[in-house]
SELUM-392752 format. One line per field, with one value per residue: residue in three letters; y negated, x, z of N, C-alpha, C, O in turn; chain. Coordinates in steps of 0.02 Angstrom, whole numbers, plus 50000, padded with zeros to 5 digits. Atoms other than C-alpha are relative to their C-alpha. Example, Ala and Ser with C-alpha at 12.3 -4.5 7.8 and 13.67 -1.06 7.14 Angstrom:
% SELUM-392752
fitor ALA, SER
n.Y 50059, 50059
n.X 50045, 49958
n.Z 50000, 49997
ca.Y 50225, 50053
ca.X 50615, 50684
ca.Z 50390, 50357
c.Y 49940, 49945
c.X 50045, 49961
c.Z 50000, 50037
o.Y 49941, 49890
o.X 50097, 49986
o.Z 50033, 50045
koltor A, A
//
This chain:
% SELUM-392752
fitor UNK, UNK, UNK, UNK, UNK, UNK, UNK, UNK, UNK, UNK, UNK, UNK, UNK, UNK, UNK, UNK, UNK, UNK, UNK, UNK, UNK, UNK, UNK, UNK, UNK, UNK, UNK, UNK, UNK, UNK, UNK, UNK, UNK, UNK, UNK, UNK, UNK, UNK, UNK, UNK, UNK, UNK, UNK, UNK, UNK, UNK, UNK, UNK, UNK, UNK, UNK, UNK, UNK, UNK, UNK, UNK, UNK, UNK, UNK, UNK, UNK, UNK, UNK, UNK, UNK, UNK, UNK, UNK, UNK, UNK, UNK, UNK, UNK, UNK, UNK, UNK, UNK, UNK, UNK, UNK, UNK, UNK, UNK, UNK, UNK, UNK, UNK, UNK, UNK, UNK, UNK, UNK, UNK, UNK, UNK, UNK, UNK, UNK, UNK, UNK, UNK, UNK, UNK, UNK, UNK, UNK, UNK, UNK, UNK, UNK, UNK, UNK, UNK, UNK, UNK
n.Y 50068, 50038, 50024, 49975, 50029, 49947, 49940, 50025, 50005, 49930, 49961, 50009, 50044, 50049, 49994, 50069, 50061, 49990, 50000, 50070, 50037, 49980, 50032, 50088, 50057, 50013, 50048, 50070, 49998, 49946, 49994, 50010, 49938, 49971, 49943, 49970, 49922, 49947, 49928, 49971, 50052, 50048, 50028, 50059, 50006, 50083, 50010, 49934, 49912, 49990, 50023, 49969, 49962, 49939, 49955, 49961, 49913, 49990, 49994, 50072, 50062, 50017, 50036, 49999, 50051, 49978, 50029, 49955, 50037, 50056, 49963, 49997, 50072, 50046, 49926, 50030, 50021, 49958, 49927, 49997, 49983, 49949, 50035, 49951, 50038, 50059, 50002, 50015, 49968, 50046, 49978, 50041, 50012, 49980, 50018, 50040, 50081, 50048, 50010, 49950, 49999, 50049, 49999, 49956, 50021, 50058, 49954, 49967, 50066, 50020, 49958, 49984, 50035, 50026, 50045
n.X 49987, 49985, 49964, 49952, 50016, 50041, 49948, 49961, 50040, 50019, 49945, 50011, 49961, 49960, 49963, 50023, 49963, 49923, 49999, 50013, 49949, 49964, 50044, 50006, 49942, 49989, 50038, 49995, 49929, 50023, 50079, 50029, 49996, 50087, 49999, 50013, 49972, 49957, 49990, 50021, 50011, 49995, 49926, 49988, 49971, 49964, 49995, 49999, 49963, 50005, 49956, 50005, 50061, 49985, 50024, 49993, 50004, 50016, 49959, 49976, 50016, 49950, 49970, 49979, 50018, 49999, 49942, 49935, 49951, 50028, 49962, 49929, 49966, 49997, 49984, 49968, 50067, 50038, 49958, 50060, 50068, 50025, 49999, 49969, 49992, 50022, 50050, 49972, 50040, 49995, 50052, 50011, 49950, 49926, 50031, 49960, 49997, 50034, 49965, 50000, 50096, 50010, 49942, 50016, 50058, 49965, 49964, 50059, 50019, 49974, 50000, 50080, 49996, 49938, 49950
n.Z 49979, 50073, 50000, 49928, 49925, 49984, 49981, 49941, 49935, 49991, 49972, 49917, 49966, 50039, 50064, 50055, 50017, 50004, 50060, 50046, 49999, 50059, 50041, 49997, 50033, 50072, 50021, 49981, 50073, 50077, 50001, 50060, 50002, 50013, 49987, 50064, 50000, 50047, 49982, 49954, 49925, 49987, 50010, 50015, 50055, 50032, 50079, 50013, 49987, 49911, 49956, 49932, 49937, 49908, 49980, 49942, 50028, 49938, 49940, 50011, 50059, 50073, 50047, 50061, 50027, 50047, 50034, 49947, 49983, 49939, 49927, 50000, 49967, 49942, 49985, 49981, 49949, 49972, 49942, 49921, 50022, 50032, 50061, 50067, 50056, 49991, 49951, 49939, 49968, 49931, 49963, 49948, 49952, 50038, 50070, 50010, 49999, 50049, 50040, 50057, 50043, 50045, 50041, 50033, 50035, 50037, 50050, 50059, 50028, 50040, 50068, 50051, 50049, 50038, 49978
ca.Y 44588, 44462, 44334, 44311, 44237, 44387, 44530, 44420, 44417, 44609, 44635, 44634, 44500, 44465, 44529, 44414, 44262, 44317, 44360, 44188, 44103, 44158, 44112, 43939, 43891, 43963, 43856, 43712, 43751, 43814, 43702, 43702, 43917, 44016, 44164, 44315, 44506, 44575, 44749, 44796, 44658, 44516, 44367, 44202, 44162, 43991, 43959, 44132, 44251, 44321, 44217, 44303, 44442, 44512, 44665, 44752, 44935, 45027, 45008, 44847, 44682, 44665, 44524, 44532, 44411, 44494, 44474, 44566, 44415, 44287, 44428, 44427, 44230, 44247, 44444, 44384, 44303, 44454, 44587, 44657, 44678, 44805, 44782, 44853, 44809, 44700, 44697, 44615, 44725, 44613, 44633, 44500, 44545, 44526, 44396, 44300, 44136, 43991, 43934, 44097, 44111, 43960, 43980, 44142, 44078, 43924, 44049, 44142, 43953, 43928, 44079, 44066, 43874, 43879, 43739
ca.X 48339, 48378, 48458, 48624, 48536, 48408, 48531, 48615, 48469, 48428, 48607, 48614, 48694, 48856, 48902, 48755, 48843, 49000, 48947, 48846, 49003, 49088, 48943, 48937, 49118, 49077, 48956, 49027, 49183, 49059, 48900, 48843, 48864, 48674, 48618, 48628, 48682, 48841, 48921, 48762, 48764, 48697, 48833, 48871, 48897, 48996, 48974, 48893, 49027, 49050, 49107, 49085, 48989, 48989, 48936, 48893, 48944, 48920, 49106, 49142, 49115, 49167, 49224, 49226, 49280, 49283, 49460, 49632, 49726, 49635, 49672, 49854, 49849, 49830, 49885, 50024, 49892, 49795, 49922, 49788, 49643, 49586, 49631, 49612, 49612, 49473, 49396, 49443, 49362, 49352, 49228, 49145, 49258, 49401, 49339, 49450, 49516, 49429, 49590, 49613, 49437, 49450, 49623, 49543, 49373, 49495, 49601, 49448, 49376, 49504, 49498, 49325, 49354, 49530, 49584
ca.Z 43729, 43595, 43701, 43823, 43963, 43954, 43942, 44104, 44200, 44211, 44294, 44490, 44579, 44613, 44446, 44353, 44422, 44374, 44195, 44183, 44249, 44092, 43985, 44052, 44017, 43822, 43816, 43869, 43749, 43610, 43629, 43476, 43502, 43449, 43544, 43435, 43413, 43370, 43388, 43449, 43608, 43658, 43609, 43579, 43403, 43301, 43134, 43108, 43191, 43366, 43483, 43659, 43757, 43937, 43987, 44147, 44132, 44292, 44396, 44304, 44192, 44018, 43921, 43733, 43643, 43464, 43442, 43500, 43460, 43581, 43714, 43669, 43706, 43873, 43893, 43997, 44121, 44158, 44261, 44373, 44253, 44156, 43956, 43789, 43604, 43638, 43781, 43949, 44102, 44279, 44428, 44547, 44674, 44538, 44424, 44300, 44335, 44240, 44161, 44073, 44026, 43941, 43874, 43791, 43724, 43646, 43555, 43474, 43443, 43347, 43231, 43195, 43156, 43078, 43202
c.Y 49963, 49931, 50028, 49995, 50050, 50058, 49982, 50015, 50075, 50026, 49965, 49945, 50051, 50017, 49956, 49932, 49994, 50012, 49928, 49946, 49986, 49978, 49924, 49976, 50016, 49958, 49954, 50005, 49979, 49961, 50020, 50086, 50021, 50062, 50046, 50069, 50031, 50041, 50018, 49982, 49955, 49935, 49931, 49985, 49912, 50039, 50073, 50063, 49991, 49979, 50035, 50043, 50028, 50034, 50024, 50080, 50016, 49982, 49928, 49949, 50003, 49946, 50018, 49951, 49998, 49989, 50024, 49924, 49951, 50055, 49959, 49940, 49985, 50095, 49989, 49968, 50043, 50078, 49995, 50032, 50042, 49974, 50045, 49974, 49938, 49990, 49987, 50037, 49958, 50020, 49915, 49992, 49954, 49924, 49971, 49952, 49945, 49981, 50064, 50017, 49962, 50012, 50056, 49979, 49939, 50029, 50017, 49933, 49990, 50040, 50012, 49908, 49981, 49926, 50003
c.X 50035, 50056, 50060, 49963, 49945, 50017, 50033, 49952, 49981, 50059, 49986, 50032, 50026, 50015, 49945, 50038, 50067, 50006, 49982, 50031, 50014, 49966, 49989, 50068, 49994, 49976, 50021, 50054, 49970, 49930, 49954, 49997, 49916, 50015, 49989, 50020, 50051, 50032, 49931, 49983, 49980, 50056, 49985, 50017, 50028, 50004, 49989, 50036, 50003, 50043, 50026, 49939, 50023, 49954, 50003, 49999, 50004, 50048, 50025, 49970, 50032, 49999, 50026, 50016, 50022, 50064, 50050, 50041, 49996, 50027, 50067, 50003, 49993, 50014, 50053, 49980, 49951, 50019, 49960, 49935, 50010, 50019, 50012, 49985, 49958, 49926, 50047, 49941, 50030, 49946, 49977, 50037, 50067, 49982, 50059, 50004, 49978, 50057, 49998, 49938, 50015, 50053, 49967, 49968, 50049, 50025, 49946, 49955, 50037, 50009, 49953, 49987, 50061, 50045, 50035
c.Z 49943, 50025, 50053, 50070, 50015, 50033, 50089, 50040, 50035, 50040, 50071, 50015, 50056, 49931, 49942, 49996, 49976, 49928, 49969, 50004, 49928, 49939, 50022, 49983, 49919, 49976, 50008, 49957, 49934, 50020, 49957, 49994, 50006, 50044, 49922, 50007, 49977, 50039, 50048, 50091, 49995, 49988, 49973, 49937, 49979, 49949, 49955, 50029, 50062, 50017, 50094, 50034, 50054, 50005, 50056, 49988, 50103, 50070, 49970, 49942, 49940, 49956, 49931, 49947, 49908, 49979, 50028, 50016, 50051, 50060, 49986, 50019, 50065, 50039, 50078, 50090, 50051, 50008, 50043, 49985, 49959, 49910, 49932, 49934, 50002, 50031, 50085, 50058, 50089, 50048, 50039, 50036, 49977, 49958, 49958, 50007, 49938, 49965, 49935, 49963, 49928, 49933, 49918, 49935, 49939, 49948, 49934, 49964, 49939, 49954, 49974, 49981, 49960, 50041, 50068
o.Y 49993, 49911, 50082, 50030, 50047, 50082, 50028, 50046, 50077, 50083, 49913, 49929, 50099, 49970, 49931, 49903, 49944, 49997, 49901, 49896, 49935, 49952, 49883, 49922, 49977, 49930, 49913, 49957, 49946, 49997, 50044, 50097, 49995, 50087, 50030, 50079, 50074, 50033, 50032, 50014, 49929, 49951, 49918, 49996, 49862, 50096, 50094, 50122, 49940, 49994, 50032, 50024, 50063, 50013, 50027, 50115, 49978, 49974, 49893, 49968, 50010, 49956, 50041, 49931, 49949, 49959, 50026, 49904, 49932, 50041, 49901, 49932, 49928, 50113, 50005, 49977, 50027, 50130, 49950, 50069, 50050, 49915, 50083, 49919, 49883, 49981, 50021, 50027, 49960, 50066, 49868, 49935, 49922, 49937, 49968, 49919, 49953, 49998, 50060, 50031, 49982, 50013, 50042, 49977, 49940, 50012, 49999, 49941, 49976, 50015, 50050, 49898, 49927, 49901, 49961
o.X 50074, 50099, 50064, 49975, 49926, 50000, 50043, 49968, 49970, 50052, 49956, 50062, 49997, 50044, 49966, 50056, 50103, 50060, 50005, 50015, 49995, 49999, 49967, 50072, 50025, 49997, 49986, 50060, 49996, 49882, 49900, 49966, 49879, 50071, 49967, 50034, 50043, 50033, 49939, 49958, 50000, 50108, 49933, 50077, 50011, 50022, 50025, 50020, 49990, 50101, 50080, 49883, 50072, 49897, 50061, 49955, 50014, 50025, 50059, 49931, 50093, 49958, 50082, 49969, 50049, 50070, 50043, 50062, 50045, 50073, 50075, 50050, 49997, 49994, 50024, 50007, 49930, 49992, 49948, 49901, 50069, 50007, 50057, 49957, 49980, 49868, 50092, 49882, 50086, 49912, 50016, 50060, 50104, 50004, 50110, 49955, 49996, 50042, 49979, 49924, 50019, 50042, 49971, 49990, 50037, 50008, 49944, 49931, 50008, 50035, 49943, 49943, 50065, 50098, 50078
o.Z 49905, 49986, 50084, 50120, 50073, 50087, 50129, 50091, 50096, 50063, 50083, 49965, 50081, 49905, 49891, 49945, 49978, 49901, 49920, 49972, 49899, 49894, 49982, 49954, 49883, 49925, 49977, 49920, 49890, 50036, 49972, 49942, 50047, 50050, 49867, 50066, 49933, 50100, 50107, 50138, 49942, 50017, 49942, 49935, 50011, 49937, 49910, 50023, 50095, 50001, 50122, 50054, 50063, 49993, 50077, 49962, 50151, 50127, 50007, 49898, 49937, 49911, 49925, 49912, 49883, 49926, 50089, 50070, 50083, 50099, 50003, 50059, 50089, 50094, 50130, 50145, 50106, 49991, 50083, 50021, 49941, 49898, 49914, 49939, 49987, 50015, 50110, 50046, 50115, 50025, 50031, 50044, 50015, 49902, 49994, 49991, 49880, 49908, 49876, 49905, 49870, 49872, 49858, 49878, 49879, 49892, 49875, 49908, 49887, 49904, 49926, 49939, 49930, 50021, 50082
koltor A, A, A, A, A, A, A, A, A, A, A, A, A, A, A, A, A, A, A, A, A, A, A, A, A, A, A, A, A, A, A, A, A, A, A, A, A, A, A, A, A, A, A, A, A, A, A, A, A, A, A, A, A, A, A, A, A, A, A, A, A, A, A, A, A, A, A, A, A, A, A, A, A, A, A, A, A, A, A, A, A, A, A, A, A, A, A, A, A, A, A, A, A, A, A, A, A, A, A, A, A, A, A, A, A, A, A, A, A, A, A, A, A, A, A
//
C-alpha cells in the first residue's frame, strides 16, 4: 500500500475511524502534507520528512509521530495511554482527545518547519 488512506481502509471498524480521525486533524494542520513511506509505514510527510502514521496492531492503535520530543509536549496529557520513545498507543474505545492530537501534530510541525 503506498498511500495513508489505503493502509486505513484495510483496518476494521471502529478502529479505521479512529485512525482516520487522527489523519483528518493532520491534514487539516498539515494540508499541504504528501502521502508517502517512512520507517517502513504508510505516513504523512512536510517538506520531505515524516510527519505522522497510525497503525493498527492487533490489541491497539498507534500513533507515530516521528519524534520523542512532540510526545514530551503533551506527555503530561496522556496518563492513561500507552507510551514510549515514540509512539503513542490508544484504542477506539480509548481514543485521544482532539486537543492533544493537535497539540502533538503542532509540536512535530514545528520541528520539521523550524517555526
Amino acid at each position: 500500500m503506498s498511500t495513508v488512506d489505503e493502509a486505513i481502509a484495510g483496518v476494521p471498524s471502529p478502529s479505521r475511524e479512529a485512525l482516520q480521525h487522527v489523519i483528518d486533524i493532520a491534514r487539516r494542520l498539515a494540508p499541504d502534507a504528501e502521502d508517502g513511506i517512512s520507517y517502513g509505514m504508510p505516513a504523512l510527510r512536510v517538506a520531505g520528512k515524516p510527519y505522522v502514521s497510525v497503525v493498527a496492531a492487533a490489541k491497539h492503535l498507534s500513533l507515530f509521530p516521528f519524534s520523542p520530543a512532540a510526545i514530551d509536549a503533551v506527555r503530561d496529557d496522556l496518563e492513561g495511554w500507552s507510551l514510549s520513545k515514540g509512539t503513542v498507543r490508544f484504542t477506539a474505545e480509548h481514543p485521544l482527545p482532539d486537543d492533544v492530537i493537535e497539540r502533538l501534530l503542532r509540536a512535530r510541525l514545528a520541528e520539521i518547519t523550524g517555526s
